[in-house]
Residue, then its C-alpha position, 0 to 999 in steps of 0.5 A: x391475513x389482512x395484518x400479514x399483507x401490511x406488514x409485508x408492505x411495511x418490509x418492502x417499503x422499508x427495503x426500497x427506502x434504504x437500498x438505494x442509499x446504500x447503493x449510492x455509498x458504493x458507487x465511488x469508482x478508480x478506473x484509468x488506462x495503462x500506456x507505455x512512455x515513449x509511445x503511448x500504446x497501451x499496455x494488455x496484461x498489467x496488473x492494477x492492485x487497490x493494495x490493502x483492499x484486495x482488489x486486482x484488475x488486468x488491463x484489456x487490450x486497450x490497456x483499460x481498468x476499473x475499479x468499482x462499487x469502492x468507498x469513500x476512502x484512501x486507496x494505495x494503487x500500484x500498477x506492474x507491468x512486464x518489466x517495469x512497475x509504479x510507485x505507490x500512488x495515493x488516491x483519495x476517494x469521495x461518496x459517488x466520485x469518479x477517477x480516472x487515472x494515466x499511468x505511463x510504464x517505461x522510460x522515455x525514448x532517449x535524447x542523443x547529446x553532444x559528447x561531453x567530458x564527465x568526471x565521475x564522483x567516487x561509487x557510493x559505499x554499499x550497504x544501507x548509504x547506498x539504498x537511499x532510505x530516508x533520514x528518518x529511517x537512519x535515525x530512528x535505526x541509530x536510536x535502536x529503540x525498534x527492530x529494523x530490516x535493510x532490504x539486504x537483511x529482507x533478502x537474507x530470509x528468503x521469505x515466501x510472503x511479507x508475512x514471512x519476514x515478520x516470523x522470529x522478530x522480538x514481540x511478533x507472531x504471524x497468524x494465518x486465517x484463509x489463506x491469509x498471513x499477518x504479523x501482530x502483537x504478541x502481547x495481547x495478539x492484536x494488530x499493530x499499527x502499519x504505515x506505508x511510506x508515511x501513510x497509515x493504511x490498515x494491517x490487511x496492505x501487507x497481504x497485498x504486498x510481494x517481499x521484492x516491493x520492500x526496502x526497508x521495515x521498522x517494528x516497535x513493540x508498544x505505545x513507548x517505542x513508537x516514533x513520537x513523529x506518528x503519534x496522534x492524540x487519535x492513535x492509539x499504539x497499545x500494540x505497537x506499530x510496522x512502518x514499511x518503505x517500498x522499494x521505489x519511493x511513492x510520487x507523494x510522501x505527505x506526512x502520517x495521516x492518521 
């Protein structure tokens, strides 16, 4: 009896030395208030997601949110309203960090000026020159070494998720597990490396993700056909890799940061 009591102690002790600690790791928070531009009032009933985390929170009637118990980490928040959304927001985290956030919905009121006499240049053609995609995307398009998918061509198969666009590309197959749908490798059915608008975040981003968020999508197959300009001595791309551009370009495009 004596010898239980003791070793009973020695696990409560052990679990009051570890608990808080691990606590402590957890208390990092994203909290912050939604308004509208030209009038600052805040906005109930926008939807605030931690995309790739799995996190979503709806603004109260003070237009408020909060994300708590996160990691240090990366986070990629993006903010919906009713009739206007933001662009990805990239948001880097410390151990036991508090931030807060103002996001503006909307435009601003508009300012009357003198008329003026405009001479118009000629309308852009359509196609892939008039959705603005980044060089690189037309460049590395040109070089055909991956497969790639304009937003027109995101469109044109109607898909019902993200995960649905990956379905009948060359070297992919789409897996669901709860409810859940992600494309990966056929080769060795692993999980290929994503990047969001330049930033490497895990494969789970995509589930996250709606069909009308995206512009474009790169797909390579394998380490050889991944882009030279996102390899990294820590990469290792032996299952390919998906860059994915978002429908409105991020406020901040750094360069990969794997």
């Amino acid at each position: 009896m004596p010898r239980r009591n003791v070793l009973l102690f020695t696990l409560v002790l052990a679990a009051s030395l570890t608990s808080p600690a691990t606590a402590q790791e957890r208390r990092s928070v994203i909290r912050g208030t939604v308004i509208i531009t030209s009038t600052s009032a805040p906005i109930a009933g926008a939807r605030v997601a931690l995309v790739g985390a799995g996190r979503v929170a709806i603004t109260d009637s003070l237009g408020r949110f909060a994300f708590d118990s996160l990691r240090a980490g990366t986070y990629l928040v993006h903010v919906r309203g009713e009739h206007d959304e933001t662009p990805m927001m990239e948001i880097h985290l410390a151990t036991r960090e508090v931030i807060d956030l103002d996001v503006k919905l909307g435009k601003a009121d508009a300012v009357v000026l003198p008329e003026l006499a405009v001479t118009a240049p000629d309308p852009e053609p359509a196609g892939i020159d008039a959705m603005r995609l980044p060089p690189e995307f037309k460049a590395r398009q040109r070089t055909g070494l991956g497969q790639f998918l304009t937003r027109e061509q995101i469109q044109e198969r109607n898909p019902y998720t993200v995960a649905d666009i990956f379905r009948g590309l060359r070297g992919i197959v789409v897996t669901c597990r709860n409810g859940f749908c992600l494309p990966r490798a056929a080769r060795g059915n692993c999980m290929p490396i994503v990047v969001v608008d330049r930033v490497a975040t895990d494969a789970g981003v995509l589930s996250g993700m709606v069909p009308n968020d995206l512009e474009a999508i790169e797909v390579y197959n394998g380490m050889s056909s991944v882009p030279a300009e996102y390899m990294r001595p820590s990469v290792r791309g032996l299952c390919g890799m998906i860059i994915v551009w978002t429908r409105v370009p991020p406020q901040k495009r750094p360069g990969p940061s794997f």
